[in-house]
KOLGUNU-56051 format. One line per field, with one value per atom (N, C-alpha, C, CB): x, y, z; residue number from 1; chain; residue in three letters. Coordinates in steps of 0.1 Angstrom, whole numbers, m for minus. Glycine has a CB too. Example, Ala and Ser with C-alpha at 12.3 -4.5 7.8 and 13.67 -1.06 7.14 Angstrom:
px: [132_123_132_113_128_137_129_141]
py: [m57_m45_m33_m45_m22_m11_0_m6]
pz: [78_78_78_90_71_71_79_57]
n: [1_1_1_1_2_2_2_2]
chain: [A_A_A_A_A_A_A_A]
res: [ALA_ALA_ALA_ALA_SER_SER_SER_SER]
//
This chain:
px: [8_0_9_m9_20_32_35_44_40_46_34_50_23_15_10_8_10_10_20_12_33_46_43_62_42_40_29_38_21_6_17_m13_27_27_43_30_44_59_55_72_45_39_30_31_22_16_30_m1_34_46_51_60_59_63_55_79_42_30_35_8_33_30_46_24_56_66_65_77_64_63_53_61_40_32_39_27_41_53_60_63_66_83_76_98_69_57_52_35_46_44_56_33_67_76_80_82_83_92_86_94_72_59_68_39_70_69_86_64_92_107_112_109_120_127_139_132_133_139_153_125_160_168_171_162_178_183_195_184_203_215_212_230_218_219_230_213_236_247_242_255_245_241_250_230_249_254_245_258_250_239_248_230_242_245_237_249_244_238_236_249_221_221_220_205_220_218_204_231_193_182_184_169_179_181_194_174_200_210_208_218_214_216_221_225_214_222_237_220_236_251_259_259_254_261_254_260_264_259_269_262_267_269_281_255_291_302_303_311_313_323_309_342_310_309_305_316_292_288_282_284_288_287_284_293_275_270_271_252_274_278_266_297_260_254_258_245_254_257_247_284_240_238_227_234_219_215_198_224_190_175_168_169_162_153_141_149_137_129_113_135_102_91_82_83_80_64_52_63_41_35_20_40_22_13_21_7_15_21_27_14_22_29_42_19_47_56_62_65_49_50_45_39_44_44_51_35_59_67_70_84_72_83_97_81_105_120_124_128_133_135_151_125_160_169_179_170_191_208_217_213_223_234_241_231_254_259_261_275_267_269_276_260_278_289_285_303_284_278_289_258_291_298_292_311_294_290_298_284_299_306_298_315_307_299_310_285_301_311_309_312_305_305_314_296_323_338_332_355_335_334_349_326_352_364_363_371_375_373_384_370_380_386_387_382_396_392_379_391_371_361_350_358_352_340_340_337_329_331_322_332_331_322_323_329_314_310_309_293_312_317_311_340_305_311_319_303_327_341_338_356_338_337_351_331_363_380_382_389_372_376_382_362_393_398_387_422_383_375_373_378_356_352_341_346_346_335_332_340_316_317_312_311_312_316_308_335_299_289_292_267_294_293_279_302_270_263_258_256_246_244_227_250_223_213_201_216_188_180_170_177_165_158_144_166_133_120_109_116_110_102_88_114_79_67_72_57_73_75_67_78_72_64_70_56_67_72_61_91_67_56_69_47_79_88_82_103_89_82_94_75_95_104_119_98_109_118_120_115_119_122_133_111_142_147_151_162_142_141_126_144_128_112_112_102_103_100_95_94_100_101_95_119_88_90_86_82_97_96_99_112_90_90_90_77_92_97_98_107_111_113_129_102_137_148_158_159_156_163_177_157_187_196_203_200_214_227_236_235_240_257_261_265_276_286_300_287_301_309_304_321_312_311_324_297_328_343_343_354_349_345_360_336_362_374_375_378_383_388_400_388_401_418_416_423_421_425_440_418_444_456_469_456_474_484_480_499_466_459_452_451_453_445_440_457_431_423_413_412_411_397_398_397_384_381_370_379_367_353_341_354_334_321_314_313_308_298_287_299_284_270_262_270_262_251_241_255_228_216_220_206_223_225_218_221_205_190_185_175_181_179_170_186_160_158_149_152_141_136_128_143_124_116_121_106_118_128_123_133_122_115_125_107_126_132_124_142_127_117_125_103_124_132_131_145_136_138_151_137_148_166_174_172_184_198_194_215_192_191_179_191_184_171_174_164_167_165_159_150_167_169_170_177_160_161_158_153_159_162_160_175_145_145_144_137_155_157_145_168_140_130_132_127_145_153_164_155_169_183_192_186_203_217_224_225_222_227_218_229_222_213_206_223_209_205_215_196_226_237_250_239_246_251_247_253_253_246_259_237_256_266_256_273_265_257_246_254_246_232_224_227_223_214_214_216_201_206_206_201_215_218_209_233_201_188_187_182_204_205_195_222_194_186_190_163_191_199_186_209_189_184_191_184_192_194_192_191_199_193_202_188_201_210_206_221_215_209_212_217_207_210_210_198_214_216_210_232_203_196_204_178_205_214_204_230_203_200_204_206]
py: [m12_0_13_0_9_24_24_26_16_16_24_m1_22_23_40_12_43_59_67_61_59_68_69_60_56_58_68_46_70_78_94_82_90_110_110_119_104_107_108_95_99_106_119_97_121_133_147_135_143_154_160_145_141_150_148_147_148_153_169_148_174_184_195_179_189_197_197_195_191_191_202_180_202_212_227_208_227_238_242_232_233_238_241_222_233_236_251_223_257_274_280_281_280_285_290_278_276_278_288_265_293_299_314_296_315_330_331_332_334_333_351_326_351_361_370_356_380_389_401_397_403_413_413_424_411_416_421_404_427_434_440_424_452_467_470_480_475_480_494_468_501_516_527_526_526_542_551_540_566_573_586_576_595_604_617_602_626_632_651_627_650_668_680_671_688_701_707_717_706_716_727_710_741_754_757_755_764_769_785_764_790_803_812_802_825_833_830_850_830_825_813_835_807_791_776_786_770_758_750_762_734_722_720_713_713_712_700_718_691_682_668_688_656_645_645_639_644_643_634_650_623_613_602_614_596_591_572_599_570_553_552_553_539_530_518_529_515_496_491_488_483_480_466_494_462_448_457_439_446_449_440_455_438_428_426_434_416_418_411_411_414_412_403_428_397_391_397_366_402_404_397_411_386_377_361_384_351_339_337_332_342_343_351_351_363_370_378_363_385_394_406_389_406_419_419_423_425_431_445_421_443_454_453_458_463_461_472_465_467_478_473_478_484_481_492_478_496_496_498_483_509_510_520_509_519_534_539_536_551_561_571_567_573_584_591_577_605_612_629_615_628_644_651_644_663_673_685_677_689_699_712_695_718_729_741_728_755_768_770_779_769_771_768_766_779_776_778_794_768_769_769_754_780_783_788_794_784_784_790_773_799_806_805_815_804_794_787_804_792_785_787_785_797_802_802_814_793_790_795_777_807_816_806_834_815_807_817_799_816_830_817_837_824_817_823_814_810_815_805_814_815_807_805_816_809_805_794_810_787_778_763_776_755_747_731_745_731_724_724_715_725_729_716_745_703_692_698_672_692_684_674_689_665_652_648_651_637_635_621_639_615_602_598_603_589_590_576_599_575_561_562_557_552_550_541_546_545_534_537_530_531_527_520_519_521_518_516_530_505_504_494_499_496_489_480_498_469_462_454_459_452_446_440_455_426_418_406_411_408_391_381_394_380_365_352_369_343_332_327_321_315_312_306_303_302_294_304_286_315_325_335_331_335_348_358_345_358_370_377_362_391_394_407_390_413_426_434_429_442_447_463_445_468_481_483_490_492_493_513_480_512_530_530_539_541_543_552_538_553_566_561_574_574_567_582_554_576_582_580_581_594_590_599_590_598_603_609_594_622_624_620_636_613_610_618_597_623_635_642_632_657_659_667_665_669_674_682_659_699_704_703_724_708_708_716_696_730_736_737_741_735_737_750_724_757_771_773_787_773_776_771_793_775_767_767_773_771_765_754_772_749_732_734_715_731_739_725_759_720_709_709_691_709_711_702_723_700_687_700_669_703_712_706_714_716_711_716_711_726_733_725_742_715_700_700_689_695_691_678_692_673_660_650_660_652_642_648_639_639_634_631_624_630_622_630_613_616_617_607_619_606_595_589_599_574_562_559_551_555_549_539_558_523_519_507_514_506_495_496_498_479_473_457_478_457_436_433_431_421_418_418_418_426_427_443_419_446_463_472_464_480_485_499_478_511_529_526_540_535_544_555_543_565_577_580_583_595_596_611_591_617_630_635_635_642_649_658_658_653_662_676_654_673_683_688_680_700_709_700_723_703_697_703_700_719_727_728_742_738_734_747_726_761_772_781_773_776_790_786_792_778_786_797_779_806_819_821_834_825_833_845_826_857_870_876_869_865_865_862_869_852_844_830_842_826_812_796_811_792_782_770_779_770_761_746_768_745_731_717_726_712_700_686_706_675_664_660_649_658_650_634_658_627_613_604_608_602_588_582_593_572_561_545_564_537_523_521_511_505_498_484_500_475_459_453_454_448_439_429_435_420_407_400_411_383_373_377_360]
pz: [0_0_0_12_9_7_m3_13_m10_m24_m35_m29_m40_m44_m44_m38_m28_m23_m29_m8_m28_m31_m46_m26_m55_m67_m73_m70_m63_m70_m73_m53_m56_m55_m65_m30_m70_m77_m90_m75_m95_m107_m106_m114_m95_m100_m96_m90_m91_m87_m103_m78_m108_m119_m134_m121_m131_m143_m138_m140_m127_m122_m121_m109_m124_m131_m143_m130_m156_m165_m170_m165_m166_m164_m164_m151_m153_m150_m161_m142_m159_m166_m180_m167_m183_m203_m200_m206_m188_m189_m186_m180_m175_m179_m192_m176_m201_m213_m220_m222_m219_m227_m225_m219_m209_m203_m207_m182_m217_m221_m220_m240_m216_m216_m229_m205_m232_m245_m244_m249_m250_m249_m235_m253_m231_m215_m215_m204_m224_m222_m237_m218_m239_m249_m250_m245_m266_m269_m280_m275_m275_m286_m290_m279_m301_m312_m314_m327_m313_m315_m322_m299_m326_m327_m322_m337_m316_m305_m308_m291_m313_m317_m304_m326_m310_m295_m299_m294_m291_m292_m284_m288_m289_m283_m280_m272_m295_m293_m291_m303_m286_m283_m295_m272_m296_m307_m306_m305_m323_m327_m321_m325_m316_m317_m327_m299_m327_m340_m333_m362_m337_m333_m345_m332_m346_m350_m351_m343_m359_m361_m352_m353_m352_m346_m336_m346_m330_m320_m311_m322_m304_m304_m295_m309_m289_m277_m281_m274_m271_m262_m252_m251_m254_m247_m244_m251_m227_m231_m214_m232_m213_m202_m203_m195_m190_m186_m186_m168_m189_m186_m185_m194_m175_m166_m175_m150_m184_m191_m183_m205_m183_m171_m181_m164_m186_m197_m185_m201_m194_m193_m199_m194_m205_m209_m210_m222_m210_m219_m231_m220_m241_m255_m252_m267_m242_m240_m252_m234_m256_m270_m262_m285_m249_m238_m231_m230_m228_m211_m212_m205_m194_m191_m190_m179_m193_m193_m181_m211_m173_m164_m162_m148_m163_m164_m156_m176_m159_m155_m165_m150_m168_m177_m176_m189_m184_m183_m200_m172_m200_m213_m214_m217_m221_m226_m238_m229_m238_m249_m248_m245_m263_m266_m274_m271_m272_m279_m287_m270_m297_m299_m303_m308_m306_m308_m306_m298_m310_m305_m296_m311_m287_m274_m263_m272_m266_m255_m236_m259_m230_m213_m209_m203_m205_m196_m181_m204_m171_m160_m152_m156_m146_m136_m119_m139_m116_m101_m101_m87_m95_m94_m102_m84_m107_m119_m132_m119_m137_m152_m162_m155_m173_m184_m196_m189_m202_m214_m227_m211_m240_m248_m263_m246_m271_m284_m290_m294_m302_m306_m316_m297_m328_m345_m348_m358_m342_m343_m342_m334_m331_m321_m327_m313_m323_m336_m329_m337_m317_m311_m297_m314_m297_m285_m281_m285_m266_m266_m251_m270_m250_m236_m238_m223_m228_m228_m212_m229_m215_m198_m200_m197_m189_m179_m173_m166_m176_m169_m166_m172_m155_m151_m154_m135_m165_m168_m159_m179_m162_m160_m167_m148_m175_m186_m184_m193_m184_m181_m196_m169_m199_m213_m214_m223_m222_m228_m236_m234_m238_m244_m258_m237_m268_m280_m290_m286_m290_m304_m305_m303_m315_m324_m324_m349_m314_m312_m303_m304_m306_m301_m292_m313_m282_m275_m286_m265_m302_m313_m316_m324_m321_m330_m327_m333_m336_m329_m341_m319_m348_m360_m361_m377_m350_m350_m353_m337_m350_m347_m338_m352_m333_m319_m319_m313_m312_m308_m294_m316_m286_m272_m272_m263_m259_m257_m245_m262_m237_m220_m217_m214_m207_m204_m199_m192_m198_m190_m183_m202_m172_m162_m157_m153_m159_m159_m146_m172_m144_m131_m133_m125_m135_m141_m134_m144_m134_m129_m131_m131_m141_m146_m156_m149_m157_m170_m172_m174_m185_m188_m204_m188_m195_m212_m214_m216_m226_m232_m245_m234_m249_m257_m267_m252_m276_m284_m292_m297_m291_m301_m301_m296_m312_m320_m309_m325_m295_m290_m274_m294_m279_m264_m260_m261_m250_m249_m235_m250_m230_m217_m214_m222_m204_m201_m186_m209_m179_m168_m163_m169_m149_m149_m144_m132_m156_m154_m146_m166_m133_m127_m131_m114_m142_m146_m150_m156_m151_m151_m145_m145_m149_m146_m141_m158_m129_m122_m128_m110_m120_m127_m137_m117_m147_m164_m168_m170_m174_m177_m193_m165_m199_m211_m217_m219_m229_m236_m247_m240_m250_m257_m263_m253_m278_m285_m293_m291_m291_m301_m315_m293_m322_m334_m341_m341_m349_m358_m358_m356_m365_m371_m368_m393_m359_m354_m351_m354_m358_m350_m351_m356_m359_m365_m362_m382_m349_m346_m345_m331_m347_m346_m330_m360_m324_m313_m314_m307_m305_m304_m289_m312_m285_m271_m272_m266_m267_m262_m249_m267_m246_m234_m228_m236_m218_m210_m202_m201_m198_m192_m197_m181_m194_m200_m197_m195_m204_m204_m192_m219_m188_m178_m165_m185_m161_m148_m140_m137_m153_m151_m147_m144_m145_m139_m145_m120_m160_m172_m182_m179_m188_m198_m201_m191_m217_m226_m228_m241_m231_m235_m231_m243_m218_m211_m210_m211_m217_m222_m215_m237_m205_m204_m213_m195_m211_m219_m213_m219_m224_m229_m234_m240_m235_m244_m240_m241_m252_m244_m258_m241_m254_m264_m269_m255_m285_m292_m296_m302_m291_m298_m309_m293_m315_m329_m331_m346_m335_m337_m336_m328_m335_m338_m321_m351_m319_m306_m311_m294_m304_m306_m295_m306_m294_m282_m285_m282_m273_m268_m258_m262_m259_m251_m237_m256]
n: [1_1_1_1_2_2_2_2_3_3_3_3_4_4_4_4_5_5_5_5_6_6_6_6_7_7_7_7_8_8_8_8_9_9_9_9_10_10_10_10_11_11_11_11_12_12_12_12_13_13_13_13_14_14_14_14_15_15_15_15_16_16_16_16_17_17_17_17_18_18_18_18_19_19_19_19_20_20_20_20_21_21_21_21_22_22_22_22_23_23_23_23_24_24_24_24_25_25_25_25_26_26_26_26_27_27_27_27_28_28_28_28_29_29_29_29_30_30_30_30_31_31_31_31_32_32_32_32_33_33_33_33_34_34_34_34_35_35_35_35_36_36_36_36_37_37_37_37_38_38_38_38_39_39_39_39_40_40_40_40_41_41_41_41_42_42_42_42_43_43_43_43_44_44_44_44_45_45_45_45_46_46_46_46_47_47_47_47_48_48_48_48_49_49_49_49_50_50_50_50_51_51_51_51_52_52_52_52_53_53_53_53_54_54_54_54_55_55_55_55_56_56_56_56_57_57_57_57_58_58_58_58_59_59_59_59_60_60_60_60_61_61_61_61_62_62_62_62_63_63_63_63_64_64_64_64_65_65_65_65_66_66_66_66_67_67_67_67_68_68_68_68_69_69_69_69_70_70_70_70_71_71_71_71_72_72_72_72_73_73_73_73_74_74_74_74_75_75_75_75_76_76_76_76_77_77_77_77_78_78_78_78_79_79_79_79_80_80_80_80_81_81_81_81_82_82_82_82_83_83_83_83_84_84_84_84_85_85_85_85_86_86_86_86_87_87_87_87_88_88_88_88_89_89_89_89_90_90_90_90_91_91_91_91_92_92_92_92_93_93_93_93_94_94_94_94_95_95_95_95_96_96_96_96_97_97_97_97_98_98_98_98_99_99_99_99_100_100_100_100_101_101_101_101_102_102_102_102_103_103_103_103_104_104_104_104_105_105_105_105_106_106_106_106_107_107_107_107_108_108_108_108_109_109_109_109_110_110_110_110_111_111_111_111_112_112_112_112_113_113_113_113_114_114_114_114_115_115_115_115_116_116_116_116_117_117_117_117_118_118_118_118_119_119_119_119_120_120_120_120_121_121_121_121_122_122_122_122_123_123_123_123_124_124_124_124_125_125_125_125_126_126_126_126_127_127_127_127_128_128_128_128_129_129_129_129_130_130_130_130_131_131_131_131_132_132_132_132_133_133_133_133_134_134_134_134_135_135_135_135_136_136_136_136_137_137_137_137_138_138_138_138_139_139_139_139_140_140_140_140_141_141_141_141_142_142_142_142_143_143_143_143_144_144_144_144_145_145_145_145_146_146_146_146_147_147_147_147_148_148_148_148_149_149_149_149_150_150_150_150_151_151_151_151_152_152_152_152_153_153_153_153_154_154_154_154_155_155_155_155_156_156_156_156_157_157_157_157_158_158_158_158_159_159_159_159_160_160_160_160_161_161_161_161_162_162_162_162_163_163_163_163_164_164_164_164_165_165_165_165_166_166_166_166_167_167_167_167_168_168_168_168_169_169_169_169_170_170_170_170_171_171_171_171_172_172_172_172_173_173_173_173_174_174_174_174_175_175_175_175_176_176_176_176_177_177_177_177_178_178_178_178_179_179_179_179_180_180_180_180_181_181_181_181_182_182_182_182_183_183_183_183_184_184_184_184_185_185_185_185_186_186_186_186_187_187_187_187_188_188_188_188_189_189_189_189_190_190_190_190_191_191_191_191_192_192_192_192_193_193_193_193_194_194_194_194_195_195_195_195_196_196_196_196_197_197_197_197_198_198_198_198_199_199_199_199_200_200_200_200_201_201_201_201_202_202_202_202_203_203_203_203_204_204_204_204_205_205_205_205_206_206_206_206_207_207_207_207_208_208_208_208_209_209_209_209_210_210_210_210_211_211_211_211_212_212_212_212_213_213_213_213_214_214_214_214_215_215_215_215_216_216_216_216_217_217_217_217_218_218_218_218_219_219_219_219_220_220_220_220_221_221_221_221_222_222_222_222]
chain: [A_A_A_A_A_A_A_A_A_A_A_A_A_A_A_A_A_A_A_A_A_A_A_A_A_A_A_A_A_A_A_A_A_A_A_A_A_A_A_A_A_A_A_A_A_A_A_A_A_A_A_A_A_A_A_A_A_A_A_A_A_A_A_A_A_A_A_A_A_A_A_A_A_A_A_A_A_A_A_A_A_A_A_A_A_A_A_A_A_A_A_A_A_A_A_A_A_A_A_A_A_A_A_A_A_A_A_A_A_A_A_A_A_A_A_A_A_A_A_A_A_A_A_A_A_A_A_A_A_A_A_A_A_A_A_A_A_A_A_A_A_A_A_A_A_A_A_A_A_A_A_A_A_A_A_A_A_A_A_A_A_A_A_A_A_A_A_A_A_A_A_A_A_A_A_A_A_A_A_A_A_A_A_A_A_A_A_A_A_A_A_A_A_A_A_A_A_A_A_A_A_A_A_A_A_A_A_A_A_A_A_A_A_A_A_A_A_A_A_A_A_A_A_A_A_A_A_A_A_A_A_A_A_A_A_A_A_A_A_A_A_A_A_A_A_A_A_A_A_A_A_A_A_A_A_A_A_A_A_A_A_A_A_A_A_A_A_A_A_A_A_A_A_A_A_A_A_A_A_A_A_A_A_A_A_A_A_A_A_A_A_A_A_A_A_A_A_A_A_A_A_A_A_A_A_A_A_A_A_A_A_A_A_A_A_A_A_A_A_A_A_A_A_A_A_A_A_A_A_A_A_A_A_A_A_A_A_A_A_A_A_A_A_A_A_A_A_A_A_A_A_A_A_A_A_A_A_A_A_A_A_A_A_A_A_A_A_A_A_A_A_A_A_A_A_A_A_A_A_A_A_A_A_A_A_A_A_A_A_A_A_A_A_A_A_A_A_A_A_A_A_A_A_A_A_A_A_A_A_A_A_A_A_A_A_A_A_A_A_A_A_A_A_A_A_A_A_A_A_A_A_A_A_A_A_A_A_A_A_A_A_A_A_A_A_A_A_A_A_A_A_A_A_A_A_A_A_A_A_A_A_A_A_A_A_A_A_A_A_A_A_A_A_A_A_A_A_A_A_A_A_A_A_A_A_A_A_A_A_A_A_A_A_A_A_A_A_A_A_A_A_A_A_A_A_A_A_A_A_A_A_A_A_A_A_A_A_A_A_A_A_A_A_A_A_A_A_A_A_A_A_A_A_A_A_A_A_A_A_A_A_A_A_A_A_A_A_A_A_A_A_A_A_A_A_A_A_A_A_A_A_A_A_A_A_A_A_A_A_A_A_A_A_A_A_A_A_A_A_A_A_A_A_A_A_A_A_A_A_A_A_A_A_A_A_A_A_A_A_A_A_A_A_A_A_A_A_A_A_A_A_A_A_A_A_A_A_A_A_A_A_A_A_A_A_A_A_A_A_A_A_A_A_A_A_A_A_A_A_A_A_A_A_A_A_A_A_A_A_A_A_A_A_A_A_A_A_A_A_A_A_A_A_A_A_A_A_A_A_A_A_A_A_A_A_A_A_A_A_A_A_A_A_A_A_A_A_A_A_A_A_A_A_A_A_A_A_A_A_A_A_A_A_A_A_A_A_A_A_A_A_A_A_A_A_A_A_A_A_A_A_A_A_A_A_A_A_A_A_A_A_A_A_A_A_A_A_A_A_A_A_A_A_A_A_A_A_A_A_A_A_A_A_A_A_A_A_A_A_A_A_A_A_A_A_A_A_A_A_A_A_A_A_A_A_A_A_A_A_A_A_A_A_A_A_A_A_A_A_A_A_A_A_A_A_A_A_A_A_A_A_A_A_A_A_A_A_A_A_A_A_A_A_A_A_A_A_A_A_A_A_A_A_A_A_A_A_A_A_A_A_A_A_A_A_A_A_A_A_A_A_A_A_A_A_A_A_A_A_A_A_A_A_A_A_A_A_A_A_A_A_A_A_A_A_A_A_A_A_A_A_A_A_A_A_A_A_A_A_A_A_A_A_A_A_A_A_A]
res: [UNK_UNK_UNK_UNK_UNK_UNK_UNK_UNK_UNK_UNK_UNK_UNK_UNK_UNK_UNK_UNK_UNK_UNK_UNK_UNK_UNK_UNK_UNK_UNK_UNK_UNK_UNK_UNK_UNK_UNK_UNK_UNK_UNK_UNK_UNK_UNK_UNK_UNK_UNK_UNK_UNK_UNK_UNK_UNK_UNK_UNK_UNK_UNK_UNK_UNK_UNK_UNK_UNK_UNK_UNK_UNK_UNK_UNK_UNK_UNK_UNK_UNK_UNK_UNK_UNK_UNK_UNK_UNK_UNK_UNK_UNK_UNK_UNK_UNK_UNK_UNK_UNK_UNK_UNK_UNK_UNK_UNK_UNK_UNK_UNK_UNK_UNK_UNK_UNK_UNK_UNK_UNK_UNK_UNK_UNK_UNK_UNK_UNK_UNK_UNK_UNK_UNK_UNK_UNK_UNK_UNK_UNK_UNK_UNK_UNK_UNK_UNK_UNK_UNK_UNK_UNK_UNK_UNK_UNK_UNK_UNK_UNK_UNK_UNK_UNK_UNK_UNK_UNK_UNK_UNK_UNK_UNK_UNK_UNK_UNK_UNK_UNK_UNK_UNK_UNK_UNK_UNK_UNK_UNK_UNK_UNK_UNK_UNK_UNK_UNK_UNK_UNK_UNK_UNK_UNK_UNK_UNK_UNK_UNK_UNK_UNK_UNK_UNK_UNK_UNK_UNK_UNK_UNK_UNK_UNK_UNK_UNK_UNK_UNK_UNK_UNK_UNK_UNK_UNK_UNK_UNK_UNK_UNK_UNK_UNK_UNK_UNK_UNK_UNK_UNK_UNK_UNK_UNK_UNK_UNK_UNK_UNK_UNK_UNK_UNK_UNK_UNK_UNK_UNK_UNK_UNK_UNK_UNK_UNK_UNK_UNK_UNK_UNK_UNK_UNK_UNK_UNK_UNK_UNK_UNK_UNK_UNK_UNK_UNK_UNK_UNK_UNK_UNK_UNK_UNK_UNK_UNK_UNK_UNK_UNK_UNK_UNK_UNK_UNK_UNK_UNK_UNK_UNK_UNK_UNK_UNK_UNK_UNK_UNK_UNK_UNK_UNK_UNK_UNK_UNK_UNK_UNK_UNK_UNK_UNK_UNK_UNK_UNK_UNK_UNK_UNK_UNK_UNK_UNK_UNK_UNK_UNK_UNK_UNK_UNK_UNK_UNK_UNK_UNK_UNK_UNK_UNK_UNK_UNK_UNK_UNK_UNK_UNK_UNK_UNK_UNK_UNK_UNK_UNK_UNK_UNK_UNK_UNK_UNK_UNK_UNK_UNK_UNK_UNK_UNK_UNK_UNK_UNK_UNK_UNK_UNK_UNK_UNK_UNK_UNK_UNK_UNK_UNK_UNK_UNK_UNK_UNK_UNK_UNK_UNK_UNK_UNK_UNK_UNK_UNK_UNK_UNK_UNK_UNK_UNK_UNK_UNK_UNK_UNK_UNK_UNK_UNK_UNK_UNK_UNK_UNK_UNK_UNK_UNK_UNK_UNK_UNK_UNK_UNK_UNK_UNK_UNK_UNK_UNK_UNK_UNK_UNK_UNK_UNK_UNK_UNK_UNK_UNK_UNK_UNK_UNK_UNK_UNK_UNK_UNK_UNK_UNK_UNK_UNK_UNK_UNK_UNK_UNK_UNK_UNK_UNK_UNK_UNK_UNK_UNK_UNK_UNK_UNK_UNK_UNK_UNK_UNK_UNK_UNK_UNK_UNK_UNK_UNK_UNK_UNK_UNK_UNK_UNK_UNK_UNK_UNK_UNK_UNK_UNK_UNK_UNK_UNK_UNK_UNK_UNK_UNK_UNK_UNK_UNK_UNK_UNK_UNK_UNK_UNK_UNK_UNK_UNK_UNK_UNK_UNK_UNK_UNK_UNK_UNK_UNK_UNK_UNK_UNK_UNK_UNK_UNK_UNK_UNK_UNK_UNK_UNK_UNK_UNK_UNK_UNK_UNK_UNK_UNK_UNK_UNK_UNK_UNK_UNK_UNK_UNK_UNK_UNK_UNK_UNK_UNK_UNK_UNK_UNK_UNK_UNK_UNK_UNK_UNK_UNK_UNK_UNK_UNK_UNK_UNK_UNK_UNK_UNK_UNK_UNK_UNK_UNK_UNK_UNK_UNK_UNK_UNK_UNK_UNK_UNK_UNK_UNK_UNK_UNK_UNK_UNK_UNK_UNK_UNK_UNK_UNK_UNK_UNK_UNK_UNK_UNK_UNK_UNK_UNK_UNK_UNK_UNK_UNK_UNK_UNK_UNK_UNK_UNK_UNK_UNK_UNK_UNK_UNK_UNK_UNK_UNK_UNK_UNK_UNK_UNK_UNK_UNK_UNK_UNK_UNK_UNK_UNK_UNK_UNK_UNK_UNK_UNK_UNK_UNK_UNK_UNK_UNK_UNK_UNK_UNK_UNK_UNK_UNK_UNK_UNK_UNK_UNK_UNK_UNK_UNK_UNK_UNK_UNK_UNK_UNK_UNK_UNK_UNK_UNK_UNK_UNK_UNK_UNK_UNK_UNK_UNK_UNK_UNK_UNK_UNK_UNK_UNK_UNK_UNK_UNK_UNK_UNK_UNK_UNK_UNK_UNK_UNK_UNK_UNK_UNK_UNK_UNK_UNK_UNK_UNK_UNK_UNK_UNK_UNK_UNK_UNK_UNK_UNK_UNK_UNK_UNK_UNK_UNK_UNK_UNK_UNK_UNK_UNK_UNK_UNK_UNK_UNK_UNK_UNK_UNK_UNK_UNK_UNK_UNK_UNK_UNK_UNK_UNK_UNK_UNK_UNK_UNK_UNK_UNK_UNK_UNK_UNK_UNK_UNK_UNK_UNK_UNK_UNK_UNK_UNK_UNK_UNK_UNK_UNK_UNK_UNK_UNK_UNK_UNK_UNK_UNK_UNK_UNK_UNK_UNK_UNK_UNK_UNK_UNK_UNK_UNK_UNK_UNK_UNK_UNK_UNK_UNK_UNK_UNK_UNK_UNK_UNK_UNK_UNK_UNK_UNK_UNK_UNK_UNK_UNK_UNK_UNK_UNK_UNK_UNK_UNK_UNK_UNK_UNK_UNK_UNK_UNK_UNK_UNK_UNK_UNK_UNK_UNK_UNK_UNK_UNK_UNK_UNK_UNK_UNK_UNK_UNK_UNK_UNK_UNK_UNK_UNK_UNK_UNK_UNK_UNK_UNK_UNK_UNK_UNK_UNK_UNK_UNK_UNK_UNK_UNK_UNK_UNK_UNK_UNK_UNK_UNK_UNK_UNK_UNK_UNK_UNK_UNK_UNK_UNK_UNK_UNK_UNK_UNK_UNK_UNK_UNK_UNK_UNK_UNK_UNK_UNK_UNK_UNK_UNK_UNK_UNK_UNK_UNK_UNK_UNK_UNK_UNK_UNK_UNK_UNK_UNK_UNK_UNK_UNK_UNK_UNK_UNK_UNK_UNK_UNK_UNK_UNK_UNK_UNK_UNK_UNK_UNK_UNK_UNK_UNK_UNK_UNK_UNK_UNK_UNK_UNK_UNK_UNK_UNK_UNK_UNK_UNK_UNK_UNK_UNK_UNK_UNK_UNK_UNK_UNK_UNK_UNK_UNK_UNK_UNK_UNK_UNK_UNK_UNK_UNK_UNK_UNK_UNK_UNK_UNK_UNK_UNK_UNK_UNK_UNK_UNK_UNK_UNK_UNK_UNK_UNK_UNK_UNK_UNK_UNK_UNK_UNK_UNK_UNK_UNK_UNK_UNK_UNK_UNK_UNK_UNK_UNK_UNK_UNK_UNK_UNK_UNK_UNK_UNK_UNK_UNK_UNK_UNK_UNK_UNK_UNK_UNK_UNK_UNK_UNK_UNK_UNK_UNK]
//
């Protein structure tokens, strides 16, 4: 009779993983790490300044992918990353002990700044992939909030070379994500919600209004 009991409960046990483990496999997990190129515009430039030479932003980070249904053609992505983005432009920042002016200069042989920052990324998720498939179509939108961790301008004119760690930064970041595509090849973009500065920068008097435009591609990874 023990034998018989044990036998009932070791098959229904593992009917009852099987079970399991069959919706598991259903609820599969998408993209969970990001690699991005972008190239990176300036909104609201100030009389007489213009964006210059290559401007150019780094992504790379991990994202917790959530399904939101069984088929897992929904989730949330919430994630972790960091970046790196430059900017050029005429817009020379120079510093004096502690105080840093700002002038444009059409001479200028190159003028960047350059931000560090620490991402987190919060997205809607959408594809028509299956747990077989891995050639689909994706579009994901969010928001993502980011951290400066530094930022660093830097100047060259004719036998001058000048770079400093700007604190005129807007610390907390953030904006809206939209990425879609087939595959490996997907458009990324990224609009800044908030200024690049933090209000107590101004040239001419003017305060400096900058705010990032983003575009470029991204690579989702397993």
């Amino acid at each position: 009779m023990r034998f018989v009991i044990l036998f009932f409960l070791v098959t229904l046990y593992s009917n009852a993983q099987v079970v399991r483990d069959s919706i598991e496999d259903k609820r599969y997990l998408e993209d969970q790490f990001y690699i991005g190129l972008s190239y990176n515009f300036i909104l609201n430039h100030p009389e007489g300044s213009a964006q210059r030479n290559l401007s150019y932003g780094l992504q790379a980070g991990i994202i917790k992918d959530i399904p939101l249904n069984r088929a897992g053609t929904r989730a949330i992505g919430i994630g972790a990353g960091l970046a790196l983005n430059s900017y050029y432009s005429n817009l020379v920042a120079d510093i004096s002990g502690e105080t840093i002016s700002y002038s444009i200069n059409d001479d200028i042989t190159r003028s960047k700044l350059e931000t560090h920052l620490l991402e987190f990324p919060l997205e809607l998720r959408w594809r028509n992939s299956t747990a077989e498939e891995y050639k689909f179509w994706r579009i994901y939108g969010g928001i993502k909030a980011a951290y400066v961790l530094g930022a660093r301008s830097k100047y060259d004119l004719e036998d001058i070379s000048q770079g400093f760690n700007n604190t005129d930064l807007t610390k907390f970041q953030y904006g809206l994500t939209l990425s879609f595509g087939y595959n490996t090849f997907n458009i990324n973009a990224y609009y800044s919600l908030t200024e690049l500065f933090d209000g107590n920068a101004a040239v001419n008097g003017e305060v400096l209004q900058y705010r990032p435009l983003r575009v470029g591609l991204i690579f989702y990874i397993l």
